[in-house]
Phi, psi and omega in degrees: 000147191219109151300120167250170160182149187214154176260158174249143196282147207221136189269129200259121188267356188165126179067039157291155195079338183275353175276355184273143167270170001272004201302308179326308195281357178240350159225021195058168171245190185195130169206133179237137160212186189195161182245150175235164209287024172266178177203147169248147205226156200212111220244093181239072172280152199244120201297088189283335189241026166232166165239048167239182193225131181226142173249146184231131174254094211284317176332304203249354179071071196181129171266156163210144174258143141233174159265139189318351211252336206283160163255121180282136148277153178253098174183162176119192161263012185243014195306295170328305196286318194282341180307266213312290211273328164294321194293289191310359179261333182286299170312325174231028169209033196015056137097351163300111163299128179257145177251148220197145171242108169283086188276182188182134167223170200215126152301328147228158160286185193293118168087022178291320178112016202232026194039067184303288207295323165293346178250015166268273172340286162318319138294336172287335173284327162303301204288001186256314199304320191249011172271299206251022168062037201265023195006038182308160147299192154303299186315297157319320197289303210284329193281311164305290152001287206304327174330289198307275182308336181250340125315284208304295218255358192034035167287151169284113189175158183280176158283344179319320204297300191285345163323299210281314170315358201235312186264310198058148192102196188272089197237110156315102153233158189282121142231102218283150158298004141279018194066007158300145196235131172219137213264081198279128167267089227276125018072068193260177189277130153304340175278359171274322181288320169267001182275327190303305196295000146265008169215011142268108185265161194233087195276124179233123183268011163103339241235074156296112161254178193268072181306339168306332195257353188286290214288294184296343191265301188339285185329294162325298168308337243225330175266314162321345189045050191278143181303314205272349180286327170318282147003288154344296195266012164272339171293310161270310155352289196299320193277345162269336160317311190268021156245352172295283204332303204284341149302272176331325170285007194042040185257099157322273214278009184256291150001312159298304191309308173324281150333310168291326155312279164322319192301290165342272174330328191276348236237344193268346175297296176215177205261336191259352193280315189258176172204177156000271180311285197318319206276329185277322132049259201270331164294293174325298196263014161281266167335334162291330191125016165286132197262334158184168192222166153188152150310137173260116178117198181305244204165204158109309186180232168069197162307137134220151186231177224196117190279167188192069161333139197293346188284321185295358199312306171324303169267020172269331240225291129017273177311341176247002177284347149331344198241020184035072193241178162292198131201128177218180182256156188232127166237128162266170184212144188264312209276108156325214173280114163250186176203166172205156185263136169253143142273000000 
């Protein structure tokens, strides 16, 4: 029998940085994002005549063996699949090891910007979801992801990524300065979804960057109470509220604006988020005829998208092939994480 499941990876439209602590535990955050038809994907077949448990990371290329008897260390490039599979056996299988191999892939890389490594985790927590029938919910799913990556394994990073991945679609979400988190589902006009979606182009500048150290300077500004960055991120906060509003209303040019605005700020945020490469980039397809832009994600490198009227698409599209980058079309997606069984 072979489990599958795979979550979709997600473009963050307003109030990134504000889901990271400590800014979250001390004024809540606020982030509207959305998932697009890319996906991590997740595997579980069960070694019925051996007793080993092997992980495979098709991304990084890179294997692991044990014996049912072994002790896994957390550490390495398979860190994530052994996090996940020591959590869900202490936790939901009274600590009985299975033997098994749990692969995992991905559709962009490790550091894109598009929450690879938290939509990895989620897809591996569906797929243990559907092996031992443990009918968790979104909320769960996603809140167990975050554990795993942000505790378990002490990586840097906010909760939006397993949120949005769990639920999928177009999501407002709340994150209370009690760690309560609530997932709002925006419920859009279709003609709002196809003009964005004819009119965000998707730029991968080649460049994966390192969101931990992007993360760690933010964290820094933010226990410094350094001003301008505080400011920045009270500023991105208000701009994913005013970026629902100018969705749900199918207000276009409050949507640029919106954008130009998160952009400034986040880049005001900590000093790594934009560089060199990014600012020419960005100028480039500004100049083409790009109406705004930005990074998705911690910054740094990754994804970047470009709001682009369609007459300007060409030469924007143009404008950005100097840089031997990715140029891709933005398709949404409603549907969360699923899974399903092979015989």
């Amino acid at each position: 029998m072979i489990i599958r499941a795979r979550a979709p990876l997600r473009l963050g439209l307003a109030g990134g940085g504000t889901d990271v602590s400590p800014y979250s535990d001390e004024y809540g955050g606020l982030v509207l994002n959305t998932t697009i038809d890319r996906y991590a994907y997740a595997s579980i077949l069960i070694n019925k005549d051996t007793n080993q448990i092997k992980f495979f990371s098709s991304d990084k290329n890179s294997e692991e063996s044990y014996s049912i008897e072994e002790t896994m260390k957390l550490d390495g490039p398979t860190l994530l699949l052994k996090a996940t599979y020591l959590h869900i056996i202490k936790n939901f299988n009274n600590g009985n090891k299975i033997a098994l191999t749990l692969s995992t892939f991905c559709d962009s890389p490790p550091g894109s910007g598009l929450g690879t490594s938290s939509t990895l985790v989620v897809a591996m927590v569906e797929a243990f979801n559907c092996l031992l029938n443990l009918k968790l919910n979104n909320y769960q799913i996603a809140e167990i992801a975050h554990k795993i990556e942000r505790v378990e394994c002490n990586l840097l990073g906010g909760k939006q990524d397993q949120y949005s991945a769990s639920f999928g679609g177009f999501n407002f979400i709340e994150f209370n300065k009690s760690s309560k988190v609530i997932v709002n589902n925006l419920d859009l006009n279709p003609l709002v979804t196809q003009e964005l979606e004819a009119s965000l182009l998707l730029f991968f500048t080649g460049v994966s960057r390192d969101s931990d150290k992007i993360i760690l300077n933010q964290s820094k500004n933010m226990v410094n109470k350094d001003k301008q960055a505080m400011e920045a991120l009270h500023i991105i906060k208000n701009e994913a509220l005013n970026m629902k509003n100018k969705i749900l209303c199918g207000d276009f040019n409050g949507i640029i604006e919106s954008m130009k605005t998160g952009w400034i700020n986040k880049k005001k945020s900590a000093d790594v988020i934009s560089n060199p490469l990014i600012e020419e980039i960005y100028n480039n397809a500004m100049d083409a005829g790009a109406l705004a832009g930005k990074v998705s994600g911690a910054g740094g490198g990754g994804f970047m998208f470009f709001y682009v009227p369609i007459d300007k698409r060409k030469s924007v599209i143009e404008s950005l092939a100097q840089f031997n980058g990715e140029v891709s079309n933005t398709h949404f997606t409603n549907v969360g994480v699923k899974s399903w069984k092979l015989d």
